[in-house]
C-alpha positions as CSV (number, residue, x, y, z in Angstrom):
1,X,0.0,0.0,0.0
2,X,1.4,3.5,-0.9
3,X,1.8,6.0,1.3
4,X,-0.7,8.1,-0.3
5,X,-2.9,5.6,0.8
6,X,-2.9,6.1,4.3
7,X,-2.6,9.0,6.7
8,X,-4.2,12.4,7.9
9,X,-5.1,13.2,4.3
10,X,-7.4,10.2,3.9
11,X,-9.2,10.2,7.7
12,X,-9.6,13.9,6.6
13,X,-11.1,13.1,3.0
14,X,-12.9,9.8,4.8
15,X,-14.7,12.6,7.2
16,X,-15.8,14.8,4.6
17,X,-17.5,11.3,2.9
18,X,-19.0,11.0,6.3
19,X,-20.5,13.8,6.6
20,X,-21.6,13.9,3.6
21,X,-23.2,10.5,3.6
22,X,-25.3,11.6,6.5
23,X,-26.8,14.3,4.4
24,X,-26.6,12.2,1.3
25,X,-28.0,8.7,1.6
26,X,-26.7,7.6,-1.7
27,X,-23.1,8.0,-1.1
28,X,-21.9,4.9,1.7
29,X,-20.4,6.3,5.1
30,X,-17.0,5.2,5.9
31,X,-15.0,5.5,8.9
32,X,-12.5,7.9,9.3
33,X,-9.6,5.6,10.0
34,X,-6.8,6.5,7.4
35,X,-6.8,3.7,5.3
36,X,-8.3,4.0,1.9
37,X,-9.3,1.1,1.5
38,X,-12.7,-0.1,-0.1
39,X,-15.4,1.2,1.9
40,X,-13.6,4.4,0.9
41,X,-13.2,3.9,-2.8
42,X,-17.0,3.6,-3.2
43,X,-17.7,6.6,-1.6
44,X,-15.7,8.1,-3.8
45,X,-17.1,6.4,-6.3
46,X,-20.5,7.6,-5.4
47,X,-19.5,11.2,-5.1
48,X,-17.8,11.3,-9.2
49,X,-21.1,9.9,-10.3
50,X,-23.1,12.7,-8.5
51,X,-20.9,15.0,-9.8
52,X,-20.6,13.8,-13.3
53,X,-16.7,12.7,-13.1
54,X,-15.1,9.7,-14.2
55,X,-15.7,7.0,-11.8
56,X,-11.9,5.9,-11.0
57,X,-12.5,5.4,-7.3
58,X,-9.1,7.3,-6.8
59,X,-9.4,11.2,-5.0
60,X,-7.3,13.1,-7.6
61,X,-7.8,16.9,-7.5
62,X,-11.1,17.8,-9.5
63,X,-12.6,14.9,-7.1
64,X,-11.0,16.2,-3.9
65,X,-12.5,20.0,-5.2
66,X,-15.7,18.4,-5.5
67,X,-16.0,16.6,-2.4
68,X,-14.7,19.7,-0.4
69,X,-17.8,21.3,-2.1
70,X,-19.8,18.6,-1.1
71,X,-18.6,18.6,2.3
72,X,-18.9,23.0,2.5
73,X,-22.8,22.5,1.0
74,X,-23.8,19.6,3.5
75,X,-22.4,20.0,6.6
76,X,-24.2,23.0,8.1
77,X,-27.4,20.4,7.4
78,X,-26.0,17.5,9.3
79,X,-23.0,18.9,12.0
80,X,-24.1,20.7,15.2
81,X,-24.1,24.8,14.6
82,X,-21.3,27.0,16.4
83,X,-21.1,27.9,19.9
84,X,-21.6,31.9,20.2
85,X,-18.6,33.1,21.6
86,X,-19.9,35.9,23.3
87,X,-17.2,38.6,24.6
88,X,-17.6,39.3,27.9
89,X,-14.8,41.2,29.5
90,X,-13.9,39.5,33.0
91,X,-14.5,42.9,34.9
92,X,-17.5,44.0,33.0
93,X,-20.9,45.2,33.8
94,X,-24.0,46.4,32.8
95,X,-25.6,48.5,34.9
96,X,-29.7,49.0,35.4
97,X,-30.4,52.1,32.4
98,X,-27.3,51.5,30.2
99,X,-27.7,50.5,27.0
100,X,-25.5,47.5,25.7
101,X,-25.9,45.4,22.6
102,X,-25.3,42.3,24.7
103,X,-28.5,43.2,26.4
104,X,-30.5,42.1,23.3
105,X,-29.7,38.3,23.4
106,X,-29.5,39.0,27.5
107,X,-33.2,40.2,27.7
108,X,-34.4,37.2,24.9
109,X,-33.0,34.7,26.5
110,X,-34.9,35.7,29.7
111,X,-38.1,36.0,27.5
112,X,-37.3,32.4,26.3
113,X,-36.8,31.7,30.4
114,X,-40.1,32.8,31.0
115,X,-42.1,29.8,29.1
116,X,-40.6,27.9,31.3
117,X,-40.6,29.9,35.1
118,X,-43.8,31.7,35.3
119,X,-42.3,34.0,37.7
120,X,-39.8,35.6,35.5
121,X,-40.8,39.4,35.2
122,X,-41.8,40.5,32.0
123,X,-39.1,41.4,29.8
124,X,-39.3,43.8,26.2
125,X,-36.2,43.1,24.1
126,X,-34.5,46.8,23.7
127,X,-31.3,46.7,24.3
128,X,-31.1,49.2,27.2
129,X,-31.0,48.0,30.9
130,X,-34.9,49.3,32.1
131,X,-36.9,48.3,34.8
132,X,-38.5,45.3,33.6
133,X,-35.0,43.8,32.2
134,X,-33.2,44.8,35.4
135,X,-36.1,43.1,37.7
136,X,-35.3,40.0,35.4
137,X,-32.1,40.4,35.8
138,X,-32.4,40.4,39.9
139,X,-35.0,37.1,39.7
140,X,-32.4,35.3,37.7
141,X,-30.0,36.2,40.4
142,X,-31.9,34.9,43.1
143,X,-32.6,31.9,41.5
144,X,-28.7,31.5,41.1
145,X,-27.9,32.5,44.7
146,X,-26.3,35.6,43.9
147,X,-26.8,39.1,45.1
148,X,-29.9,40.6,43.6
149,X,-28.4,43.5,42.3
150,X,-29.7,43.7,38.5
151,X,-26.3,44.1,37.3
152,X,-25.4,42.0,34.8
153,X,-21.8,40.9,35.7
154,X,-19.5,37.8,34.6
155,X,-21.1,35.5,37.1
156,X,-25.1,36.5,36.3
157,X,-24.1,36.2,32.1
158,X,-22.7,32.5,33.2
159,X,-25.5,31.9,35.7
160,X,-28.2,32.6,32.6
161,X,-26.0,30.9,29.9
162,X,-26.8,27.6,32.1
163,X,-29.8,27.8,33.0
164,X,-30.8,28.6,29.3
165,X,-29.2,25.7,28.4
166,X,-30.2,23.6,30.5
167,X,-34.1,24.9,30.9
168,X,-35.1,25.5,26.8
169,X,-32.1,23.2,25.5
170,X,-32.8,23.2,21.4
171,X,-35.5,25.7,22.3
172,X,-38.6,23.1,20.9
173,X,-40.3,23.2,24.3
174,X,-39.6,19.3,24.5
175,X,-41.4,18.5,21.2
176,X,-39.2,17.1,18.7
177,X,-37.4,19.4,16.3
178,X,-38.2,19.2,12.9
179,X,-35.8,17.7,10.6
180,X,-37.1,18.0,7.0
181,X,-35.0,20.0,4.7
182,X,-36.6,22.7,3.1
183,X,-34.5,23.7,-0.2
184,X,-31.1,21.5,-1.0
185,X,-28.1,23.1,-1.6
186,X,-26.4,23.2,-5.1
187,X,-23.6,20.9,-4.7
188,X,-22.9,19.9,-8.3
189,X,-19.3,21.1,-9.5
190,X,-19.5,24.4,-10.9
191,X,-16.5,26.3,-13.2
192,X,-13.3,27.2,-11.4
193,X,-13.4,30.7,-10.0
């Protein structure tokens, strides 16, 4: 067996025909172990007929384009989305009455709270710190243990982040989510930019 055979470049093309087989049932999955071997070699295959190349079973570089296509197309359909990486400074706060762009996913996610707790205050989504956000803001921290202060701090922002997670999860209200596509993505080989 050549080295070309085996290595990081085929587990990496191997989980690429994964992923794609889990949004593609036509193309077989394979296991990302290295080895292109023949579980392998008919998912390539599989991906040169859908794309209307030759069918040599071998990943040379119009077949690696397409499958990196394939695999750009599909995957936001079958792999989990991207954590938010919200920036929040370690010393940061927002006080009741400031106005803070943050406050916008702060104050929905303590609507979102509220169809589950039917004591969280009501909250409108404005981005500025008022009344009603701020007495949210101090019911969250009680709930948490925390000084009711309404200041949102480092340890309120983590305090909701897990409770949010934990309390409205995929956000279906513990109905399943629905998984039917509703338009495919283009992922037949276009011209070479």
């Amino acid at each position: 067996m050549s080295s070309e055979r085996i290595g990081a470049p085929v587990r990496t093309l191997q989980t690429m025909l994964r992923t794609i087989a889990r949004a593609e049932p036509a193309v077989p999955s394979v296991v990302p172990d290295g080895v292109f071997g023949a579980d392998t070699e008919r998912a390539v295959r599989c991906v040169q007929r859908m794309c209307g190349l030759p069918e040599s079973g071998e990943a040379d570089r119009e077949t690696w384009r397409a499958v990196c296509r394939m695999y750009d197309a599909l995957s936001p359909m079958v792999l989990p989305a991207p954590v938010l990486q919200l920036r929040w400074e370690p010393m940061q706060v927002i006080l009741p009455g400031a106005r803070n762009s943050h406050l916008y996913l702060i104050q929905a996610m303590l609507t979102a709270l509220a169809d589950y707790y039917s004591n969280v205050p009501p909250v409108r989504v404005t981005g500025v710190h008022d009344g009603g956000s701020a007495e949210a803001v101090r019911w969250l921290q009680r709930m948490g243990a925390l000084e009711a202060s309404g200041t949102v701090d480092q340890r309120t922002w983590g305090l909701l982040c897990d409770l949010y997670r934990m309390t409205v999860c995929d956000g279906c209200h513990g109905e399943p989510y629905d998984r039917r596509q509703t338009a495919q993505p283009d992922v037949r080989p276009g011209p070479e930019p």
